[in-house]
C-alpha positions, 0 to 999 in steps of 0.5 A: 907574644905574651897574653895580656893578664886579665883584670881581677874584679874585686867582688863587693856583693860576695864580700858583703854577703860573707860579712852579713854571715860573719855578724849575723852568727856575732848576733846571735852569739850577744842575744844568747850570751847577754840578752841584747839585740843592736838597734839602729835608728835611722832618721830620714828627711825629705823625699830623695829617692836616692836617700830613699833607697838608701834608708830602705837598704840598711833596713833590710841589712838590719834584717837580714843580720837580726839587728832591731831597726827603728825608722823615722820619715819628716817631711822635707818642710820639718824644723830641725827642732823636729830632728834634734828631738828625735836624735835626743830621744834615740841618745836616751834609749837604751834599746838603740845602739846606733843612729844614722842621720841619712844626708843630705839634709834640706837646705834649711838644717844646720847639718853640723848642729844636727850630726853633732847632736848624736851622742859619740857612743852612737855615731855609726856613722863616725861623722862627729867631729870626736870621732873624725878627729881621733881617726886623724891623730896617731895613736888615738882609736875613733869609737866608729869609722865612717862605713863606706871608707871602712868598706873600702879598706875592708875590701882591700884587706879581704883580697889581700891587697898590700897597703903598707908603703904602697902610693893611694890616690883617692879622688874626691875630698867630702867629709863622707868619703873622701877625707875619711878613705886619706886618713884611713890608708894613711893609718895602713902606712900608704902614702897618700895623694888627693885629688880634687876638682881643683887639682892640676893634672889630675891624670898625672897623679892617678896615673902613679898611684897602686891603690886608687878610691874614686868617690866624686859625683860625676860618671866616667871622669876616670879613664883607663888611660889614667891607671897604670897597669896593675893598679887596685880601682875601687870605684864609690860612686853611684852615678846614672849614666 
């Protein structure tokens, strides 16, 4: 009998240490050419340690590729006029590029009022809804694609994995991953599929798919006898299990 062919594993951490070069050097290259170093403002609030965490890892990526990062940490109780005033104040500085609004917020922040507050020049994140809304159109470019979408994307390219024409089923619909990760392949000529907490047969559907995004808050709910043999998986959830 033929021998099973082993599973490929997509590797993120290498890919992300051969990105950190690429644009440390792309750094490097701006400070020499045009005297800028890219800042980045990250705003935190509240005590999840999982945001936490988060904050922390960005601040060493930042580090790591000689980009400026500006931190600020409000307690859980701070008023969103607290955080309006310092997304205006990082809109007015020259010095920052980008500004990163860490979510979820508190219960008690209108999050649409404060991710629209970030001038669109600024939003790395890609969460205002210009950006978001040129990433639907045809035609149109976003100034910034939500990161952990495009990291998927990338990954996918990076190991030549061929999109166009090919059916993705992405898993989970939140307007950090999900719905981002679906207009992304649709733009790589995928077709694309989905599936959310009140899909029928959800199993049905994964089960047809060659490129599968899984971004849904809840460990191991996709199983191997969900994905057909020589299926591409990439897995978005950080989950305890």
């Amino acid at each position: 009998m033929a021998a099973e062919p082993s599973a490929k594993v997509i590797d993120g951490k290498s890919v992300a240490k051969q990105i950190r070069e690429e644009l440390s050097a792309e750094v490097t290259k701006l400070k020499e050419a045009i005297g800028v170093v890219p800042g980045l403002a990250v705003i935190l609030v509240g005590d999840r340690k999982d945001s936490a965490t988060y904050v922390r890892n960005k601040k060493k990526a930042c580090e790591s590729v000689g980009i400026k990062s500006f931190e600020v940490n409000l307690p859980n109780d701070a008023s969103e006029q607290e955080v309006l005033k310092y997304i205006s104040d990082f809109n007015g500085d020259p010095s920052v590029h980008g500004i990163l609004v860490q979510l979820p917020l508190p219960s008690h922040m209108n999050e649409q009022n404060i991710l629209n507050a970030v001038t669109i020049e600024k939003d790395v994140d890609g969460f205002h809804p210009l950006n978001i809304g040129r990433l639907a159109m045809r035609g149109r470019e976003p100034l910034f694609v939500p990161c952990t979408p495009k990291g998927c994307i990338e990954l996918l390219h990076r190991y030549g994995v061929d999109i166009k024409g090919k059916r993705a089923v992405v898993i989970g619909r939140s307007n950090i991953v999900g719905m981002p990760a679906a207009l992304l392949l649709q733009r790589e000529d995928a077709t694309v599929t989905i599936v959310h907490s009140r899909t029928k047969n959800p199993e049905e559907i994964t089960r047809q798919a060659d490129i599968i995004i899984s971004a849904v808050g809840q460990p191991n709910m996709v199983r191997g006898s969900w994905i057909k043999p020589g299926a591409v998986i990439i897995d978005v959830g950080i989950n305890p299990v």
